[in-house]
N, C-alpha and C positions, 0 to 999 in steps of 0.2 A: 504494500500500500504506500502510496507515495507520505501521505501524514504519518506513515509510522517513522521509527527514528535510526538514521545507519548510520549509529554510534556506540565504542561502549566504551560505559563509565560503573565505578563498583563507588558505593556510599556504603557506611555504616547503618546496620541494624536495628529497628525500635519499632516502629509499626503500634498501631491504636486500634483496638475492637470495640463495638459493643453493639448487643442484639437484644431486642425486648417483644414480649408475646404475651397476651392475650386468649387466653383459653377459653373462655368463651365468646369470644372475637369482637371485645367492644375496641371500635379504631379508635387510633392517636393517630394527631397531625403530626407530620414531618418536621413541625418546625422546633419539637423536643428531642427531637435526635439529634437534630442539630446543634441544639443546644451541650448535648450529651457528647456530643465526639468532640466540639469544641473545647470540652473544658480538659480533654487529653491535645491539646497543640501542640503537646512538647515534644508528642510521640510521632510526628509527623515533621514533614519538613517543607511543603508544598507541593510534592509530585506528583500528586493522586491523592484524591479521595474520592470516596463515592457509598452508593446508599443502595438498599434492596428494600422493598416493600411490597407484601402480601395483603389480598382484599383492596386493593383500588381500583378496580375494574369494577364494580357488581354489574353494569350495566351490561357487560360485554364478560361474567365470569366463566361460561363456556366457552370463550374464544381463546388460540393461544393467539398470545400476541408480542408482534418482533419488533423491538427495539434497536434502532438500526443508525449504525455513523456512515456516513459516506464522504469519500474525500472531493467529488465532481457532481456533476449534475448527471454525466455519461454515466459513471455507475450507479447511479438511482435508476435511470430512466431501466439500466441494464436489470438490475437487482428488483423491478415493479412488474419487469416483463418475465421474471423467473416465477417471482410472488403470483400473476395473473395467471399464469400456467396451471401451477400446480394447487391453487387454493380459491377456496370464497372468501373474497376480502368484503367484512362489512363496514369496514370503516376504516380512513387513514387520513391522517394528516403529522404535522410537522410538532413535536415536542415540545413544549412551549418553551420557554426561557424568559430571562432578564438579562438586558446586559449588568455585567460585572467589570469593575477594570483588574481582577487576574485572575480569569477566567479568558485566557485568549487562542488565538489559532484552535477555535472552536471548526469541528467538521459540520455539514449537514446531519441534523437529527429529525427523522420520520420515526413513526410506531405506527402497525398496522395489524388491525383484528381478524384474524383468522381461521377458518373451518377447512380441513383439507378435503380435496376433492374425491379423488379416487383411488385409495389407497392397495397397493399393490396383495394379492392374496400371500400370507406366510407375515406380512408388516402390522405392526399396529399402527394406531395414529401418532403415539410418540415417535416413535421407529422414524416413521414418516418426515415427523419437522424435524429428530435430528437431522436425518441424511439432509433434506433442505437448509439445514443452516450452515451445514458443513459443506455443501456445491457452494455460497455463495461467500463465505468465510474463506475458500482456500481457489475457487476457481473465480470472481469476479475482482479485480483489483480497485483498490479503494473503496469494499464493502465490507461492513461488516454489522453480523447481526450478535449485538452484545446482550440481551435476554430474549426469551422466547417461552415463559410457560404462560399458564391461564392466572388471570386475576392477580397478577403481580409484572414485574418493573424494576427495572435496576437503572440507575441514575450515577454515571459516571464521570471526571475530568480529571487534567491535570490540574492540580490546585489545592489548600489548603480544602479539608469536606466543609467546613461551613460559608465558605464561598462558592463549594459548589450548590450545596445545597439550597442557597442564594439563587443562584444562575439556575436551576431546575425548578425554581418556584414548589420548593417542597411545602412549602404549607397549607398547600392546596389541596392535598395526598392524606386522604387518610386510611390507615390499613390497621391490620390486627397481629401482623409481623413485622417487626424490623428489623435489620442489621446495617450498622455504618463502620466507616473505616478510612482510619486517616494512614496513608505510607508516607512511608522511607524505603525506597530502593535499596534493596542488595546489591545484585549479579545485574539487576535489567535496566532498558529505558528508561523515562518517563515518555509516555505519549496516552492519546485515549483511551485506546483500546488494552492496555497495559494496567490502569487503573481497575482497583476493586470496588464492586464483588466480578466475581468469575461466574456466569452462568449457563446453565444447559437445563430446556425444558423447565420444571419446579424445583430447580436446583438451584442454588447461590452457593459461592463460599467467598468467604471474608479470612484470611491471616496474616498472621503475623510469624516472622521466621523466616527460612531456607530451606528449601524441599533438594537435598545434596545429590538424592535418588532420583533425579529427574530425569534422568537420559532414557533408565531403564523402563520407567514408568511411561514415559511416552512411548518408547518401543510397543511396550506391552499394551497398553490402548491403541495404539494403530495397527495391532492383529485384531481389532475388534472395529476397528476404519473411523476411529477418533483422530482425528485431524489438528495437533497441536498449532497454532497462528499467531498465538498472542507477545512470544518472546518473554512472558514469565512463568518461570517454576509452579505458580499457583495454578493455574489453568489445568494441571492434571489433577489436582485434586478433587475438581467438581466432575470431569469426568468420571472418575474412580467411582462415585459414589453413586452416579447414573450407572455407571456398569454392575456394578456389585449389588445395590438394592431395586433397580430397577428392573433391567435386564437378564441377574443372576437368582433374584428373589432372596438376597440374603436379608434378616432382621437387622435392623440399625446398629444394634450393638454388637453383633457378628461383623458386619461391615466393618465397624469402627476397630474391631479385635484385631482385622486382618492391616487396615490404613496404620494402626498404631500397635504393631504386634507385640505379646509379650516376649521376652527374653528367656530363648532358649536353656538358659537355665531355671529360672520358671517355672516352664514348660515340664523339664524333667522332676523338678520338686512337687508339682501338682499332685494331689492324694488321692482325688475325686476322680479315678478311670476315666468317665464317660467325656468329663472337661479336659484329662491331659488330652486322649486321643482328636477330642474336636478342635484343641490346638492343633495340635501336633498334625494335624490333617490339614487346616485353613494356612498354617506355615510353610507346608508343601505345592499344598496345588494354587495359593495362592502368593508364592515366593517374589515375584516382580512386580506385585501391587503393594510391597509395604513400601512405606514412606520413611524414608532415613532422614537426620536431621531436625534443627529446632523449630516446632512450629506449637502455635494456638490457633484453632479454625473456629470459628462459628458458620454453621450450615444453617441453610432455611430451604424447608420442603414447602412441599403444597399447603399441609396441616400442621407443621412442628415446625420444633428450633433447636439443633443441637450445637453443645460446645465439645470439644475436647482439643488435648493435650496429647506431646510425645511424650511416650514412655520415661522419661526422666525429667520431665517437666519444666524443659530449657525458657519457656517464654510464658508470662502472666495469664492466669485466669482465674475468677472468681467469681460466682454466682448469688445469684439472692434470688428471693419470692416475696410477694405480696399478697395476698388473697390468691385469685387466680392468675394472677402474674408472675414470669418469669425473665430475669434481669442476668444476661451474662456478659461479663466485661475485661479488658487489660488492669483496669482499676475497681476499684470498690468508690470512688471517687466520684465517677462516671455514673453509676449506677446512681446515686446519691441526688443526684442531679434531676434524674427523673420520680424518685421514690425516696425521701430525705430520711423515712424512718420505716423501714422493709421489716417486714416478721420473722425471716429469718438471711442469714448473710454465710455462707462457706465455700472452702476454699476444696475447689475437685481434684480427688486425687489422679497422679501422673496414669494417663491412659485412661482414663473411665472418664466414658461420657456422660455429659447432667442433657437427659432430653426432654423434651415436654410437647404434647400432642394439645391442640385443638379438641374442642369438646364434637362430638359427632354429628355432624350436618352444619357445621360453621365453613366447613371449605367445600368445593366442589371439585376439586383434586388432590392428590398425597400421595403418601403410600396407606394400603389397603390396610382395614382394622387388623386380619394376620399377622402383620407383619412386626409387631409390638414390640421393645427390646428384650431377653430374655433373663437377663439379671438386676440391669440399674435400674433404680429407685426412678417410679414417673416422677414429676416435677406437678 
């Protein structure tokens, strides 16, 4: 893509989280995240920041719908005649904005509501917008489509997050999921499509870290025709979790066991047979899906919101509740911000994810009531 960036530069690490949910899905405006990730500035540097929100669509919440940068008018017109092919578009227009003064070398931003047409026999309709986002992600130049599930929106730039969140008119947004996130660049760029969240389908991830594991990882997701484009190490992790709970039908915390595996030795100290050999099995046949390296992610599904941690708990996380609220953050700070006096505040141990589901008919996507975590404490 011509706006992407052909330079490389390495910064030091520090990166800003925080994700908040609603279990019975009463929204919050946008403009308390903002608030919330602002008051981590320190953890950031300007290079990205960006926001994920669940439930702003209701009008359109059966539709998936693609959020899309372009760097020409030529790949839109390109990337409308791929859209008009393959799908019912019920509605499209351009993202709104404000201008900001550093919020700049801004690309084209369209979103468009989508029903797929005719979906191939053996495909689902997930199946379907992936393969579609991924032709115009890797085969249209200067397009890209940065979310695409139902009833939700990912809002991204290069810039400090509460200037973006400025320049997206977040307060206009209100949802029953959030996650924000302020970077500092490692290994990669800064440019748009670089900025978090990372998304695929009802999938987001927001982190913080260095995924060291990234080569193999993407390897291993392009035997399954995941098309890495973004130039950061985050981008396979939201894959990962489309492949594994989506695709694979693994439970969240199975998934999470395999992304943040235990240590082999562990493994062998385990008492309980049936959990050594379910290790000892997920270690095996899923060897090139673990995640090496320090990282803290927050995930957002269709209906939930999880946090976790590598195995040795290299980068900040800490969780709290409220009623039926659930607050996970790099700070306790942060959280504090949206909820000054929480019912309860803890700190998740290394590897165990804190997740929390949506009450039952609050989303009109996720993953399936089966698919529940099979040890960690719901939220």
């Amino acid at each position: 893509m011509r706006f992407a960036p052909k330079y490389d530069e390495k910064d030091s690490s520090a990166c800003g989280l925080i994700g908040w949910m609603s279990r019975s899905g009463r929204r919050m405006a946008g403009d308390a995240m903002i608030e919330a990730i602002a008051s981590m500035r320190e953890r950031g540097n300007g290079l990205g920041g960006g926001f994920a929100a669940y439930g702003i669509y209701p009008d359109y919440r059966d539709h998936y719908c693609f959020h899309t940068m372009y760097g020409s008018e030529d790949a839109r017109s390109t990337t409308e005649a791929l859209v008009a092919d393959r799908f019912e578009v019920a509605h499209h227009e351009e993202i709104p904005t404000r201008p900001n003064p550093f919020i700049t070398d801004e690309p084209l931003l369209w979103r468009y509501f989508l029903t797929p047409k005719t979906v191939p026999e053996g495909l689902t309709d997930d199946d379907y917008v992936l393969k579609a986002v991924m032709d115009i992600n890797v085969g249209i130049d200067d397009a890209f489509v940065f979310s695409s599930g139902k009833n939700m929106g990912a809002f991204k730039a290069v810039g400090f997050p509460e200037d973006v969140g400025e320049f997206y008119r977040l307060e206009e947004y209100e949802g029953y999921i959030w996650t924000a996130h302020a970077r500092f660049p490692t290994n990669t760029q800064a440019w748009w499509g670089g900025a978090h969240p990372f998304c695929i389908l009802d999938f987001s991830v927001v982190h913080n870290g260095e995924i060291s594991s990234y080569g193999i990882n993407r390897r291993y997701l392009e035997m399954f025709k995941y098309k890495c484009t973004l130039q950061t190490d985050t981008e396979v992790m939201v894959y990962l979790f489309d492949l594994l709970v989506r695709k694979h039908g693994l439970p969240l915390e199975v998934a999470c066991d395999v992304v943040a595996a235990p240590f082999w030795k562990d493994i062998d100290a385990q008492t309980d047979l049936d959990e050594k050999h379910l290790e000892e099995t997920l270690r095996q046949v899923y060897a090139s899906a673990v995640v090496n390296g320090p990282f803290a992610i927050l995930l957002g599904f269709g209906n939930g919101l999880l946090g976790l941690n590598d195995r040795i708990k290299l980068r900040p996380m800490v969780a709290a509740e409220n009623g039926d609220e659930l607050y996970i953050s790099s700070e306790e700070s942060a959280i504090r911000v949206l909820c000054p006096e929480p019912d309860r505040v803890w700190m998740p141990t290394a590897g165990e994810p804190v997740i929390g589901f949506l009450d039952e008919g609050v989303a009109s996507s996720g993953i399936p009531a089966g698919q529940l975590p099979l040890r960690s404490e719901l939220v």
